[in-house]
TORKOL-4160 file (C-alpha; in steps of 0.2 Angstrom, whole numbers, padded with zeros to 4 digits, m for minus):
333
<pt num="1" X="m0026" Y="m0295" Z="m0064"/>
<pt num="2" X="m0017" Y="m0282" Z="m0074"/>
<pt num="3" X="m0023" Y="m0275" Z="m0091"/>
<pt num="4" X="m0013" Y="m0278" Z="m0105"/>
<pt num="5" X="m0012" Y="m0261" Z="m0117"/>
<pt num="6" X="m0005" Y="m0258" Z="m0135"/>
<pt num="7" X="0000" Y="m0239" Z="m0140"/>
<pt num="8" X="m0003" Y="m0234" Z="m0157"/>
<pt num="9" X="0009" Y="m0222" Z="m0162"/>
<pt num="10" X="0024" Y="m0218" Z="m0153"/>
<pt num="11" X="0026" Y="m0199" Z="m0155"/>
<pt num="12" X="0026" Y="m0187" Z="m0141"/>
<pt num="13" X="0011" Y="m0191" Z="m0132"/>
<pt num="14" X="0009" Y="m0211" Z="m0138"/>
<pt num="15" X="0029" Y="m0212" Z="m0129"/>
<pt num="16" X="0023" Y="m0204" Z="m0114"/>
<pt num="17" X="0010" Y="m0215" Z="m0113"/>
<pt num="18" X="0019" Y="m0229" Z="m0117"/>
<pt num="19" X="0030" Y="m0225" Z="m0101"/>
<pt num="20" X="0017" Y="m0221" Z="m0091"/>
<pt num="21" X="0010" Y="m0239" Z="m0093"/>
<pt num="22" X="0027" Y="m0249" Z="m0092"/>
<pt num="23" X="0027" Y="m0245" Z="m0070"/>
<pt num="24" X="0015" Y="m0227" Z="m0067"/>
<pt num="25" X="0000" Y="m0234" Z="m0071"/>
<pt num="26" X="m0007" Y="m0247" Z="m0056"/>
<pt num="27" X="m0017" Y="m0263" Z="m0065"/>
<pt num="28" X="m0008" Y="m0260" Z="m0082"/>
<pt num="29" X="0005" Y="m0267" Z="m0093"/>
<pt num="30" X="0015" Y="m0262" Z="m0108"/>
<pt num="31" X="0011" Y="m0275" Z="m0122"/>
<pt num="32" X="0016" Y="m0267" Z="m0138"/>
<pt num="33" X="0019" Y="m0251" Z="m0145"/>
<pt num="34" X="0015" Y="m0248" Z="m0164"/>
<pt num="35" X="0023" Y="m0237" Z="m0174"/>
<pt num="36" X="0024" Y="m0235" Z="m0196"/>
<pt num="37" X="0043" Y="m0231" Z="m0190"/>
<pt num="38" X="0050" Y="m0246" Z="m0182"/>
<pt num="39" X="0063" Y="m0235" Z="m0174"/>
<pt num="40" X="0052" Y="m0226" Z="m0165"/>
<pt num="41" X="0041" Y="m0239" Z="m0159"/>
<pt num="42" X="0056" Y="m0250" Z="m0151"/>
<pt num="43" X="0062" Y="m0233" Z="m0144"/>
<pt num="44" X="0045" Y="m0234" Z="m0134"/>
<pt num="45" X="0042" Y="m0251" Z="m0130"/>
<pt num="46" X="0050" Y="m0250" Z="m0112"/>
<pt num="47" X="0050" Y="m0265" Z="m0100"/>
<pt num="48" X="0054" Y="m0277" Z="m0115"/>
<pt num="49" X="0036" Y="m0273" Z="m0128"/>
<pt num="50" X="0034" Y="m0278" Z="m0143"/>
<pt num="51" X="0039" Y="m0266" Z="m0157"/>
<pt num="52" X="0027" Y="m0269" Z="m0172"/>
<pt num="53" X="0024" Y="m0256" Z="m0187"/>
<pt num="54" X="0007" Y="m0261" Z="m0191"/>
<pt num="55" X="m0010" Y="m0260" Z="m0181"/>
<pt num="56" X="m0015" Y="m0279" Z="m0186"/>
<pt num="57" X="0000" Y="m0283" Z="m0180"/>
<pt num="58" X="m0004" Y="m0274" Z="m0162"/>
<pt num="59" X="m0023" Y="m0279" Z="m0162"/>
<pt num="60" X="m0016" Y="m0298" Z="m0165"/>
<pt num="61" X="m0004" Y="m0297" Z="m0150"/>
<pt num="62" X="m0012" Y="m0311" Z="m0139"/>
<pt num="63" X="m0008" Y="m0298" Z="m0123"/>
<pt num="64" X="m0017" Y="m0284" Z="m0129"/>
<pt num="65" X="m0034" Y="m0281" Z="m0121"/>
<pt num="66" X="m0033" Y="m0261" Z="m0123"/>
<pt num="67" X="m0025" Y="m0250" Z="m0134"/>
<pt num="68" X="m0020" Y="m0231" Z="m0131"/>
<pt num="69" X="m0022" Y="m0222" Z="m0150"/>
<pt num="70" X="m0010" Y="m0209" Z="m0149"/>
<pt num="71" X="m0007" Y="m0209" Z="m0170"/>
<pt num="72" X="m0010" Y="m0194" Z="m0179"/>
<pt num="73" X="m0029" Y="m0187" Z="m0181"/>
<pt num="74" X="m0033" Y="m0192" Z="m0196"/>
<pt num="75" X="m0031" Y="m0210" Z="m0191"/>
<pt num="76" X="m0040" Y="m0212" Z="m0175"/>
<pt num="77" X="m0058" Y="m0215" Z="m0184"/>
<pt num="78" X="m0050" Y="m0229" Z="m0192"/>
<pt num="79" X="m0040" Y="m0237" Z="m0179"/>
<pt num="80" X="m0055" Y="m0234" Z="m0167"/>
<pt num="81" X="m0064" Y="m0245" Z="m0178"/>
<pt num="82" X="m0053" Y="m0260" Z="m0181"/>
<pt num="83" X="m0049" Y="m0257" Z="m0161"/>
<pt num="84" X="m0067" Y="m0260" Z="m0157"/>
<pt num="85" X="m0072" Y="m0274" Z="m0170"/>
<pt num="86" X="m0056" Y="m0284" Z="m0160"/>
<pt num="87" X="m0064" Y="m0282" Z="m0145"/>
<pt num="88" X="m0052" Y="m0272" Z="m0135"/>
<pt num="89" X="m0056" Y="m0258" Z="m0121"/>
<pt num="90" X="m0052" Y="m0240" Z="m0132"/>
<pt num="91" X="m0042" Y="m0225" Z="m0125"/>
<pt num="92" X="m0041" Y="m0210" Z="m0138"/>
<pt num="93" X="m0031" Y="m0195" Z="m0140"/>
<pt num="94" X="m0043" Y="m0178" Z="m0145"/>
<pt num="95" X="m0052" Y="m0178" Z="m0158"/>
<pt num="96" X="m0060" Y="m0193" Z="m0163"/>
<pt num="97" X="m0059" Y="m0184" Z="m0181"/>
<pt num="98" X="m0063" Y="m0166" Z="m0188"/>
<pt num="99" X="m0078" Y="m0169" Z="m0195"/>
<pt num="100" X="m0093" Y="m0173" Z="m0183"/>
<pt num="101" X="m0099" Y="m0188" Z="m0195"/>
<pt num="102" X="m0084" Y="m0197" Z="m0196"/>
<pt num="103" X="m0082" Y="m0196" Z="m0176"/>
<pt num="104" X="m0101" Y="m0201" Z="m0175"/>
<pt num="105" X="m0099" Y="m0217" Z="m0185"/>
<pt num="106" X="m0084" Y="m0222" Z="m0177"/>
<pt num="107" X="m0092" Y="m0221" Z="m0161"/>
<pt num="108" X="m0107" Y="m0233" Z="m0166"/>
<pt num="109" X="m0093" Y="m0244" Z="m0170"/>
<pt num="110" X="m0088" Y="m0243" Z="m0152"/>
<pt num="111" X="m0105" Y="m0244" Z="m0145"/>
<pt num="112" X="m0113" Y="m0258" Z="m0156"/>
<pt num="113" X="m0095" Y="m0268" Z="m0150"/>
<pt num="114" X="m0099" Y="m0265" Z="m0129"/>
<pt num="115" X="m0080" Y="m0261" Z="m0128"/>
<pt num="116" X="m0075" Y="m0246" Z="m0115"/>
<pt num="117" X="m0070" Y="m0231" Z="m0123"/>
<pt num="118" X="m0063" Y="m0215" Z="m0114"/>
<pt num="119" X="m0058" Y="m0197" Z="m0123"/>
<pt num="120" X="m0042" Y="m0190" Z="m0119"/>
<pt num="121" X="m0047" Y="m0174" Z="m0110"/>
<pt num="122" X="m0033" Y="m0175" Z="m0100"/>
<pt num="123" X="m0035" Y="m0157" Z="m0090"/>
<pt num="124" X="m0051" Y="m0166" Z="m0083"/>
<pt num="125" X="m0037" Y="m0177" Z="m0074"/>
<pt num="126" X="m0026" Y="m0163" Z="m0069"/>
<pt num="127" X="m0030" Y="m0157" Z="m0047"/>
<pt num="128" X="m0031" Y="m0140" Z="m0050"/>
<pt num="129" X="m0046" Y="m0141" Z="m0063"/>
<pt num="130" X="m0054" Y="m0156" Z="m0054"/>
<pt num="131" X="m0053" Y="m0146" Z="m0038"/>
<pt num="132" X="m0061" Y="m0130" Z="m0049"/>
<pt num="133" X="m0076" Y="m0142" Z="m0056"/>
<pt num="134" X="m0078" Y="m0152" Z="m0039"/>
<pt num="135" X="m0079" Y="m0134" Z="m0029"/>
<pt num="136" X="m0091" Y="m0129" Z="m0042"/>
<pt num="137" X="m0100" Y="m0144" Z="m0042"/>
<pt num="138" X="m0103" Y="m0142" Z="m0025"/>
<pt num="139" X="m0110" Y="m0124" Z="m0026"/>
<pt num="140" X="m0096" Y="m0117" Z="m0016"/>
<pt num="141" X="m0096" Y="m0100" Z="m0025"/>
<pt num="142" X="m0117" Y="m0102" Z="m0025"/>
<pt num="143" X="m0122" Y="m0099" Z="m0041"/>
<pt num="144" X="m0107" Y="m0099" Z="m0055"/>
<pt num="145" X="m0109" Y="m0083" Z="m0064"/>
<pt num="146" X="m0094" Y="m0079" Z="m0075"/>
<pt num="147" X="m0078" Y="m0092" Z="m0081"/>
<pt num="148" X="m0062" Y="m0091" Z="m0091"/>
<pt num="149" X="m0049" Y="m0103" Z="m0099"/>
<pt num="150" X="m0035" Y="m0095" Z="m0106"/>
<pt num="151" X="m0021" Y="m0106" Z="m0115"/>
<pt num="152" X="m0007" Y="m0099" Z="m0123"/>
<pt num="153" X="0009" Y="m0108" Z="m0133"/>
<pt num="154" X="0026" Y="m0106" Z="m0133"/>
<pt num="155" X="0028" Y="m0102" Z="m0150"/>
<pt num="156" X="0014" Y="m0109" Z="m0167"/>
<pt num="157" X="0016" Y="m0126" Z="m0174"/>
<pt num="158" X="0026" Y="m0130" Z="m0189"/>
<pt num="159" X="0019" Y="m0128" Z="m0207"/>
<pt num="160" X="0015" Y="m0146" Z="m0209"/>
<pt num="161" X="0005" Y="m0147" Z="m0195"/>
<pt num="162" X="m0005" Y="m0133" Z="m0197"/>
<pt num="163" X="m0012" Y="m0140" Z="m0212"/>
<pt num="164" X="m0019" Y="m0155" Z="m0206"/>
<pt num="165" X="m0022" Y="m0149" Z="m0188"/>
<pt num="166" X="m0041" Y="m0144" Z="m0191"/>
<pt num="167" X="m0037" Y="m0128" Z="m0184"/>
<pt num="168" X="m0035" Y="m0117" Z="m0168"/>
<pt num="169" X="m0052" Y="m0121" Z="m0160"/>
<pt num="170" X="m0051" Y="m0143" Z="m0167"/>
<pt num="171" X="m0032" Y="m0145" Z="m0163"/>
<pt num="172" X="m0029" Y="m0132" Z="m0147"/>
<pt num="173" X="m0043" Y="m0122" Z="m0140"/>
<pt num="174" X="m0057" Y="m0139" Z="m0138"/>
<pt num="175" X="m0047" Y="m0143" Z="m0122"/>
<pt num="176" X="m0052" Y="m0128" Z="m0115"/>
<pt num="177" X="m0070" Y="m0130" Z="m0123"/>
<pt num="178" X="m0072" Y="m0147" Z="m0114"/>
<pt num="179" X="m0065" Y="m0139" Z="m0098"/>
<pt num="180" X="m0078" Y="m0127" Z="m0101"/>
<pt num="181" X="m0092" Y="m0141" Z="m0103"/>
<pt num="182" X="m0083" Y="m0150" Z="m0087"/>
<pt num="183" X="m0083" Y="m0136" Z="m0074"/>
<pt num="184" X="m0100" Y="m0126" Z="m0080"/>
<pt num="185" X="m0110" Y="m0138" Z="m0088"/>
<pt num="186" X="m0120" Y="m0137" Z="m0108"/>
<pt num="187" X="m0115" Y="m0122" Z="m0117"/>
<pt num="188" X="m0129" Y="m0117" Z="m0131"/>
<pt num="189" X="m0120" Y="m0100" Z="m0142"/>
<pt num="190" X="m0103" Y="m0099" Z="m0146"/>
<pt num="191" X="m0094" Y="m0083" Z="m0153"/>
<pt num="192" X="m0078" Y="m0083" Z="m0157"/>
<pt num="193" X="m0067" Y="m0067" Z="m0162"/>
<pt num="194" X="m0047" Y="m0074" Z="m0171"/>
<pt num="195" X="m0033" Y="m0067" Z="m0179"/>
<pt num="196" X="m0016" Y="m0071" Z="m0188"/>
<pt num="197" X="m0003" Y="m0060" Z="m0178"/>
<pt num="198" X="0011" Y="m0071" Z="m0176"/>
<pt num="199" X="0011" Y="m0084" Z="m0190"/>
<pt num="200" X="0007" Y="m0078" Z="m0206"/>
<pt num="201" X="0007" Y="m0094" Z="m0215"/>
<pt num="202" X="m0008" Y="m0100" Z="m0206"/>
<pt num="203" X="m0019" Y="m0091" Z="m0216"/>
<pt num="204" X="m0016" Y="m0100" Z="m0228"/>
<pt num="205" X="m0025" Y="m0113" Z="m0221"/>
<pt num="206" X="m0041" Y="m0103" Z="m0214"/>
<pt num="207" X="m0034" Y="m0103" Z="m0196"/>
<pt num="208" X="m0030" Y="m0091" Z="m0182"/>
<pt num="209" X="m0017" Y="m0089" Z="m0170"/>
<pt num="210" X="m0025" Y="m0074" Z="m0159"/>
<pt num="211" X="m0042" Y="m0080" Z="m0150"/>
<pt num="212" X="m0057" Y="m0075" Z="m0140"/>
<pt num="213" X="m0071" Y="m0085" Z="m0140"/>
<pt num="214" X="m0087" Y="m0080" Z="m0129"/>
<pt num="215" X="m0096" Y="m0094" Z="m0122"/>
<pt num="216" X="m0116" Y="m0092" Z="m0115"/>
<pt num="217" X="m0122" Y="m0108" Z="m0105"/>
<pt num="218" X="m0137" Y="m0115" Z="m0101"/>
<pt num="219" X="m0136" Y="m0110" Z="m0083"/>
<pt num="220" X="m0136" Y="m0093" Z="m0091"/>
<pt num="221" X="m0117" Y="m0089" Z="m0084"/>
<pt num="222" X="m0104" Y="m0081" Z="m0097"/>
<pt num="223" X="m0090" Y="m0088" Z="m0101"/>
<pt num="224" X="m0074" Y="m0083" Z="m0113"/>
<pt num="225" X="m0058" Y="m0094" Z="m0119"/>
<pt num="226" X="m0043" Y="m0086" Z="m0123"/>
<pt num="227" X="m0029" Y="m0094" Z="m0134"/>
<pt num="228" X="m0012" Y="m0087" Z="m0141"/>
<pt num="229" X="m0001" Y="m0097" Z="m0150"/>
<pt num="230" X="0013" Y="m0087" Z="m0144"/>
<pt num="231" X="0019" Y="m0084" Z="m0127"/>
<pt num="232" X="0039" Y="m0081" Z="m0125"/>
<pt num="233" X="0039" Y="m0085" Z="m0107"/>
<pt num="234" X="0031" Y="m0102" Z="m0108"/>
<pt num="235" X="0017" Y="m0111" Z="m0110"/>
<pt num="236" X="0004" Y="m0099" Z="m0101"/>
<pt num="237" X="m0014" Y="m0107" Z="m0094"/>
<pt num="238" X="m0025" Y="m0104" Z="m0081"/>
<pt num="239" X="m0046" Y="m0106" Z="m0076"/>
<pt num="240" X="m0056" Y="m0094" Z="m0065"/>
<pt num="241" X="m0075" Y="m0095" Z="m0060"/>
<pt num="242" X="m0083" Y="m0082" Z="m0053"/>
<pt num="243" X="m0099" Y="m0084" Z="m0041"/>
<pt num="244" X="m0109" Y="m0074" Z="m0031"/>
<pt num="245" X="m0097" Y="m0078" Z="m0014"/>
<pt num="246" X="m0081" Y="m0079" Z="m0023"/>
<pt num="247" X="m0068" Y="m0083" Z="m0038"/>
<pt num="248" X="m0059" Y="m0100" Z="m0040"/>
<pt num="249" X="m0043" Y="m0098" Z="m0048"/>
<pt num="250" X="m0030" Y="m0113" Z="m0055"/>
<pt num="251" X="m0014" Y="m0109" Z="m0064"/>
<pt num="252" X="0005" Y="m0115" Z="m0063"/>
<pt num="253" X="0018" Y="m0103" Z="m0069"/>
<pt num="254" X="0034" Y="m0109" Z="m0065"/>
<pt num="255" X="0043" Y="m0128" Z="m0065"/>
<pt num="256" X="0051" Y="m0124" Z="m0050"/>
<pt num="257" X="0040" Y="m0116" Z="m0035"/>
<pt num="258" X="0056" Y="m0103" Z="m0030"/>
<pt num="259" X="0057" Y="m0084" Z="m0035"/>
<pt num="260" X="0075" Y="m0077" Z="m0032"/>
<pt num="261" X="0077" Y="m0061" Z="m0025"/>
<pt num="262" X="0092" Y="m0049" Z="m0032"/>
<pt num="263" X="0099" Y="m0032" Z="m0037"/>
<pt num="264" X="0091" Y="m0035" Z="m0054"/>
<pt num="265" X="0073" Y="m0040" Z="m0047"/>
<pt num="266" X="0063" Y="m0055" Z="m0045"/>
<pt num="267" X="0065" Y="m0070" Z="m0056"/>
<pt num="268" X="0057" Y="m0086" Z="m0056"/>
<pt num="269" X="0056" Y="m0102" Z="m0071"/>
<pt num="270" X="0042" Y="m0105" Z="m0080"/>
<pt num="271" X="0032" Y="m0121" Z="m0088"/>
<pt num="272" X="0041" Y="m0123" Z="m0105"/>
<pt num="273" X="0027" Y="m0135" Z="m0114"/>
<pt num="274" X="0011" Y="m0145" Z="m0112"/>
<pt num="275" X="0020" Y="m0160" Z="m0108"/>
<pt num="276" X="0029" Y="m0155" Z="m0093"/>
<pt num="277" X="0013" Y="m0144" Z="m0085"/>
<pt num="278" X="0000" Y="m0159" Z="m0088"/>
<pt num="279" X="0012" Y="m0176" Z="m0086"/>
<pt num="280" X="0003" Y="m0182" Z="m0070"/>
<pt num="281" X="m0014" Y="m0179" Z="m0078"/>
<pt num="282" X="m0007" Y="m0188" Z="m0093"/>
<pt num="283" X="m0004" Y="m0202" Z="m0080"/>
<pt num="284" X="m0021" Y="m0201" Z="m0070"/>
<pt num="285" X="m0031" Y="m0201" Z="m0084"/>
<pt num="286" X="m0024" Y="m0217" Z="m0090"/>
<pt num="287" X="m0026" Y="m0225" Z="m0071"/>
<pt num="288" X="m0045" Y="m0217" Z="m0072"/>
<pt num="289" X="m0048" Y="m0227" Z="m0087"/>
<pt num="290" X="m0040" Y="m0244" Z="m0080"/>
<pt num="291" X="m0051" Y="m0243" Z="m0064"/>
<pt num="292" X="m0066" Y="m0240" Z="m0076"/>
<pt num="293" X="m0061" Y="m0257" Z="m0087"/>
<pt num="294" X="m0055" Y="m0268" Z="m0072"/>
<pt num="295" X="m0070" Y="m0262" Z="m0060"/>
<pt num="296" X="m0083" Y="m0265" Z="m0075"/>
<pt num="297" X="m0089" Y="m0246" Z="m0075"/>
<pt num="298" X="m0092" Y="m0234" Z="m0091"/>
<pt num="299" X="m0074" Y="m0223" Z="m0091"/>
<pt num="300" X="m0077" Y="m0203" Z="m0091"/>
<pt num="301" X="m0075" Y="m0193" Z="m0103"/>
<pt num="302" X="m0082" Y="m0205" Z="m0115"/>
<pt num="303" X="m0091" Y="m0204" Z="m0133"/>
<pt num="304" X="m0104" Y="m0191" Z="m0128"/>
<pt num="305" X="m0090" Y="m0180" Z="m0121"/>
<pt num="306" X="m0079" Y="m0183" Z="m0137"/>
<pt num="307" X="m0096" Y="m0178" Z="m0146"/>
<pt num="308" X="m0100" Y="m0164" Z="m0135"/>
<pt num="309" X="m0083" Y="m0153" Z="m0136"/>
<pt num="310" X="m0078" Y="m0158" Z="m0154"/>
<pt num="311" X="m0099" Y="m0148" Z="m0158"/>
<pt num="312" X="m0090" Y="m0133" Z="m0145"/>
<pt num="313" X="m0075" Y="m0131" Z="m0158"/>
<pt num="314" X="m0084" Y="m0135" Z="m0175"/>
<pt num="315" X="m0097" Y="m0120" Z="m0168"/>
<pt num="316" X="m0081" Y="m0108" Z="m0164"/>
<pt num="317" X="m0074" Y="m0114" Z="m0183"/>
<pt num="318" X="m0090" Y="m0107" Z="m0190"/>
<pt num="319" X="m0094" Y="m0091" Z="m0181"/>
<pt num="320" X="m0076" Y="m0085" Z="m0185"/>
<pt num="321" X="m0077" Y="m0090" Z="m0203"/>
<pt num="322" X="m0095" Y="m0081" Z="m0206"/>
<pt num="323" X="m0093" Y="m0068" Z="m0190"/>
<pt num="324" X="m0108" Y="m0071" Z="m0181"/>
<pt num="325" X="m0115" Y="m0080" Z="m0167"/>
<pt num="326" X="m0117" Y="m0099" Z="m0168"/>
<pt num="327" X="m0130" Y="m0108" Z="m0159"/>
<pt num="328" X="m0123" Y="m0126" Z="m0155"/>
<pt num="329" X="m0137" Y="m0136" Z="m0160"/>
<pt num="330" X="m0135" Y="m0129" Z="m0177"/>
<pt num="331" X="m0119" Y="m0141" Z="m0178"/>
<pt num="332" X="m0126" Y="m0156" Z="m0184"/>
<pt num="333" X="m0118" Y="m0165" Z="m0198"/>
């Protein structure tokens, strides 16, 4: 039996997706792709989908049994909702929503409905960082004592994004937070430290583009995330742990695993975007949630995760706006 999948919104991650579950993706199908721009949805309904331009429409589709919400932020609450209350399994792009209310009540949608929901964490899914967590996990260092995240862009995100982004910490820096959360477990203070040095115009919104942000965990480890949103030789990410017998280190540099040796020096590529490093997490994380819905179990990271990491990024949002320390369980509404 293969489970039949609707992608709402067909942008750069829903048409990944989409592709993904037209032959990647073992036990899936592509149904329907759902766009407000018909031109874009038929441009991802691969393997003969349905184009539609409407969710009603998608939810309706007699072969849709699960749906992939890959629309813009400010519409996942929503569709989450009308997802849930048609019954159908739920996998959702970060955030649920900026605020932590509105994700709240549209995860009570999803839990008073009994459908499966998964958040998409999808570095959780990439090997390096699940071979970091399991190691860790596994007490291989012993006892974990330090851990950083650093993810840096190629270059800041247009005007018209920024504004309805949420920010540094909601749009960018909570998957490091959840990597965080993943690999080291709770985290109970948050400081964060940012700054505009390469896009001015994101002041104008509150937001940063220069961040450290220093994490203390229940364990009592330390922790720091650091985020740029400008990088000129690529997009720039790595994790390390420190423990009392060792360090664990992931990163990938380059697209192509070759230095060349000349008169001039060393040279070698580099990783251009998010999409290329993370395109087989992309896929995993979606076969992760199929197993789930087709074996009957709860998919991981679900609602609690969603709630989790999206409490890590409002706590960074409020220490840098009133520069102090912020305690995570003073985020509650």
């Amino acid at each position: 039996m293969t489970l039949g999948f609707g992608v709402i919104g067909a942008g750069r991650i829903g048409a990944l997706h989409a592709r993904h579950l037209a032959g990647a993706v073992d036990g899936a199908r592509l149904v329907a792709v759902m766009d407000a721009n018909p031109e874009a949805a038929g441009r991802s309904a691969f393997s003969g989908a349905a184009a539609v331009t409407s969710v009603e429409a998608l939810l309706r589709h007699p072969g849709v049994e699960a749906v992939v919400i890959a629309s813009p932020t400010d519409l996942h609450a929503e569709q989450i909702r009308l997802a849930a209350a048609a019954g159908k399994a739920i996998f959702c792009e970060k955030p649920v929503a900026l605020g932590l209310r509105e994700t709240q009540e549209a995860l009570r949608a999803v839990s008073a409905a009994g459908v499966p929901f998964q958040i998409g964490f999808n570095r959780r899914f990439d090997p390096g960082y699940a071979e970091v967590a399991r190691a860790v996990h596994a007490l291989e260092l012993g006892r974990p004592e330090m851990f950083r995240s650093q993810s840096s862009d190629p270059a800041p995100p247009p005007r018209a994004y920024a504004a309805v982004s949420g920010g540094l910490y909601l749009d960018s820096a909570i998957h490091d937070l959840d990597t965080a959360r993943f690999i080291m477990g709770e985290v109970t203070r948050v400081t964060a430290l940012g700054r505009v040095l390469v896009a001015d115009y994101l002041g104008d919104y509150g937001d940063v583009d220069t961040s450290i942000v220093t994490l203390e965990f229940a364990s009592g480890a330390l922790g720091v995330v650091q985020n740029s949103r400008r990088t000129v030789h690529g997009y720039d990410l790595r994790v390390e742990v420190h423990g009392e017998r060792g360090k664990l280190v992931t990163e990938v540099e380059r697209a192509t695993p070759v230095w060349r040796y000349g008169e001039s020096g060393v040279r070698g590529d580099y990783i251009h975007y998010f999409l290329e490093r993370f395109r087989d997490a992309y896929r995993l994380e979606l076969q992760a949630f199929v197993d789930a819905v087709r074996e009957g179990r709860a998919p991981t990271p679900g609602a609690e995760d969603a709630v989790a990491a999206l409490k890590l990024a409002l706590a960074a949002t409020l220490s840098l706006r009133e520069g102090r320390p912020v305690e995570v369980a003073e985020i509650c509404s």
